[in-house]
C-alpha positions in Angstrom: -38.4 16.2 9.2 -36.3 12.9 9.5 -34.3 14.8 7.0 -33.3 17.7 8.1 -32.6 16.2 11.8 -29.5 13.6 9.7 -28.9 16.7 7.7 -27.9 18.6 11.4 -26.6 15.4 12.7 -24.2 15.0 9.9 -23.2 19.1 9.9 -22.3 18.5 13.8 -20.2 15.5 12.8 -18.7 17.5 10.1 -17.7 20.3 12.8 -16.1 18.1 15.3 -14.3 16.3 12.6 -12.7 20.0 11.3 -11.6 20.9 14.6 -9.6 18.4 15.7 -6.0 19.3 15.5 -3.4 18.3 13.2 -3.7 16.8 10.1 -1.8 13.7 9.6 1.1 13.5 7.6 1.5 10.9 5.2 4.3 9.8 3.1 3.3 7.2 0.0 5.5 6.0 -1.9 5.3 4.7 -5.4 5.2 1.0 -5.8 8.5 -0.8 -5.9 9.2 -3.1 -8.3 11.9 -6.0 -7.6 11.1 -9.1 -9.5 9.9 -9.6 -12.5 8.7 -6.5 -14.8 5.3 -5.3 -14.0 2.7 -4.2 -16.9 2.1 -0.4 -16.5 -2.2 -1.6 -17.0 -1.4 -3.6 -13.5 1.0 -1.1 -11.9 -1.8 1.9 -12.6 -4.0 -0.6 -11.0 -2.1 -1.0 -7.7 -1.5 2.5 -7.4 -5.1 3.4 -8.0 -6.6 0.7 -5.6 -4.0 1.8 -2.8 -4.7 5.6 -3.2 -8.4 4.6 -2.6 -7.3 2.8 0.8 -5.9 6.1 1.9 -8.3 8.3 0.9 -9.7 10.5 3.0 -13.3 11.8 2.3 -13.6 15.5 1.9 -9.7 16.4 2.8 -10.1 19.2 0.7 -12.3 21.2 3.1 -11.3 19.1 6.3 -8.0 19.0 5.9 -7.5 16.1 8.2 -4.4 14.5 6.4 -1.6 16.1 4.2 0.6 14.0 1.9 4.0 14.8 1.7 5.5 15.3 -2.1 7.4 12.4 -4.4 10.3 14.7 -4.4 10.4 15.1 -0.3 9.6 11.3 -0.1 12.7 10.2 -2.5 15.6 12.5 -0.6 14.7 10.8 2.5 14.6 7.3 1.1 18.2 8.7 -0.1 19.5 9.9 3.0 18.2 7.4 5.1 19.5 4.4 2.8 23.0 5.9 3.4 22.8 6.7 7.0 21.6 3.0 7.7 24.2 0.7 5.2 27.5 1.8 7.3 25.9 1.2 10.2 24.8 -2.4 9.6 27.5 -3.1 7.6 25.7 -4.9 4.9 22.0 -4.3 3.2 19.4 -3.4 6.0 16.2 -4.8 6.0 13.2 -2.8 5.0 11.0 -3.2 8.1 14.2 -1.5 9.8 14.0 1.4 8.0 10.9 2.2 8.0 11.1 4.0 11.6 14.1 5.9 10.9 12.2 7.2 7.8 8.9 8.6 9.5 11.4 10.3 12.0 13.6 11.7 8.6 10.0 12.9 7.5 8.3 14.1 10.0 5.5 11.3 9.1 2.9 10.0 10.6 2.3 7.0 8.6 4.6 5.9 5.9 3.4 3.2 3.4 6.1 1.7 0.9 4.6 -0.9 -1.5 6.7 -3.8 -3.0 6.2 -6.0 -6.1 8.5 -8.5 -5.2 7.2 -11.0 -7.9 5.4 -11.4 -10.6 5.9 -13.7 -13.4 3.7 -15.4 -15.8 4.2 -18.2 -18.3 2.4 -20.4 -20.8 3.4 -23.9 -21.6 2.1 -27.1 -23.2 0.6 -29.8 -21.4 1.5 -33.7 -21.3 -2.0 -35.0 -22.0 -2.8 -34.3 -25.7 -6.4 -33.4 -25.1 -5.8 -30.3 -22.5 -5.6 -26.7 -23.3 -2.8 -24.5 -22.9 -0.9 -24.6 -18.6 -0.7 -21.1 -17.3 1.8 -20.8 -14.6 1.5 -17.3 -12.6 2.9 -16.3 -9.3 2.4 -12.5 -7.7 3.9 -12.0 -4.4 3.2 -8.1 -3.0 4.4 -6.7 0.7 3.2 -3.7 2.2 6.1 -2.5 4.9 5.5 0.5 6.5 5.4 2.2 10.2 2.4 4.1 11.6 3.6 6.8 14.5 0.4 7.1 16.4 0.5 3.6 17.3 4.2 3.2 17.4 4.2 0.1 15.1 6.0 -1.0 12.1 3.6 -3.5 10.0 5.4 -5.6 7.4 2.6 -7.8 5.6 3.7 -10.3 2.6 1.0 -12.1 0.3 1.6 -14.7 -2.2 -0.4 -16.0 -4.9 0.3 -18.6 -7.2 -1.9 -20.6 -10.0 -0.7 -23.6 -12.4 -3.7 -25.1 -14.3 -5.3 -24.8 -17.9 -5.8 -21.1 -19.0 -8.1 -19.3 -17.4 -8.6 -15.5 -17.1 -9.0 -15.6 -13.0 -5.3 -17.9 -13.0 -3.5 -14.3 -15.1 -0.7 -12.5 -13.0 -3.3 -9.3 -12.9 -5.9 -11.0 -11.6 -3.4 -12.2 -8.8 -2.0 -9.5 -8.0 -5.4 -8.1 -7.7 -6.1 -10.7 -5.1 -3.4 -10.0 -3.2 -3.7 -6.8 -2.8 -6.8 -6.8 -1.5 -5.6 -9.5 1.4 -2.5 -7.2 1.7 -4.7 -4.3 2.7 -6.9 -6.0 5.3 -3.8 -7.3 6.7 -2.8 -4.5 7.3 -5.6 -2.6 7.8 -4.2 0.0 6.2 -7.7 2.6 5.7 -8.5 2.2 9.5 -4.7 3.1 10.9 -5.7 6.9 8.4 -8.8 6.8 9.5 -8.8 6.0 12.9 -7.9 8.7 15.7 -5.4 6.6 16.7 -6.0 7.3 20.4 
């Protein structure tokens, strides 16, 4: 009995959900990598872990989000790179372009990832009687604007680790780390899965 009364309860959740307008429109971009060369294994990572934070559950049938195309997402980055650098008359910053971009793309919620560093380096130590030093630093930055609220979020994490060797102190396993604190920073799944209103 209890059964079948979630089983209706969830159907008439399912139904409200399908009606309820237009989907959002999403543009993702790829991650962007500006210092320091990533390893694909930790790039297909990333990429993986921040499709999951804007996934939708049953889009398929609901529909309730549609994700614009790499090729769509690219020209605008284009044309909205050149409209901005005469204007400012040197390099503009990313947060500031983020706005002109959702408007260029019709968006909703545009999410542009950054690697901005990620190095990693193995040295000896001064005392004879210690292991290998791994030095690792991973800084990631999730810039972005989101319509419905009318906010552009711009969150930076930085990780860092300098001891003896250990698998938890790697450049992966940072930049795992941080972007896990990047997301909840920015509470990236609630602003797609929230109504917004």
């Amino acid at each position: 009995m209890w059964r079948r009364i979630i089983l209706l309860g969830w159907l008439c959740w399912l139904v409200t959900i399908s009606v309820e307008g237009a989907p959002l429109v999403v543009a993702q971009y790829p991650w962007q990598e500006q210092g320091g060369r990533v390893p694909t294994r930790v790039l297909d990572y990333l990429e993986t872990r921040l499709d999951r934070a804007l996934h939708v559950p049953l889009n398929g049938f609901l529909g309730r989000v549609s994700y614009l195309s790499d090729d769509d997402c690219e020209r605008a980055w284009a044309e909205t790179l050149a409209e901005a650098a005469p204007v400012q008359g040197h390099k503009a910053r990313l947060k500031d372009l983020m706005k002109p971009l959702a408007d260029k793309l019709g968006a909703d919620l545009v999410v542009y990832p950054v690697v901005e560093r990620y190095a990693e380096y193995q040295g000896m130590g001064w005392r004879f009687d210690r292991g290998p030093i791994l030095h690792s630093w991973v800084t990631l930055r999730l810039v972005g604007y989101d319509r419905r609220r009318d906010e552009v979020f711009n969150k930076s994490v930085t990780r860092s680790y300098s001891d003896e060797y250990s698998s938890s102190g790697t450049a992966a396993s940072l930049a795992q780390e941080c972007l896990e604190r990047v997301l909840t920073a920015t509470a990236l799944h609630a602003r797609i899965s929230d109504k917004g209103e």
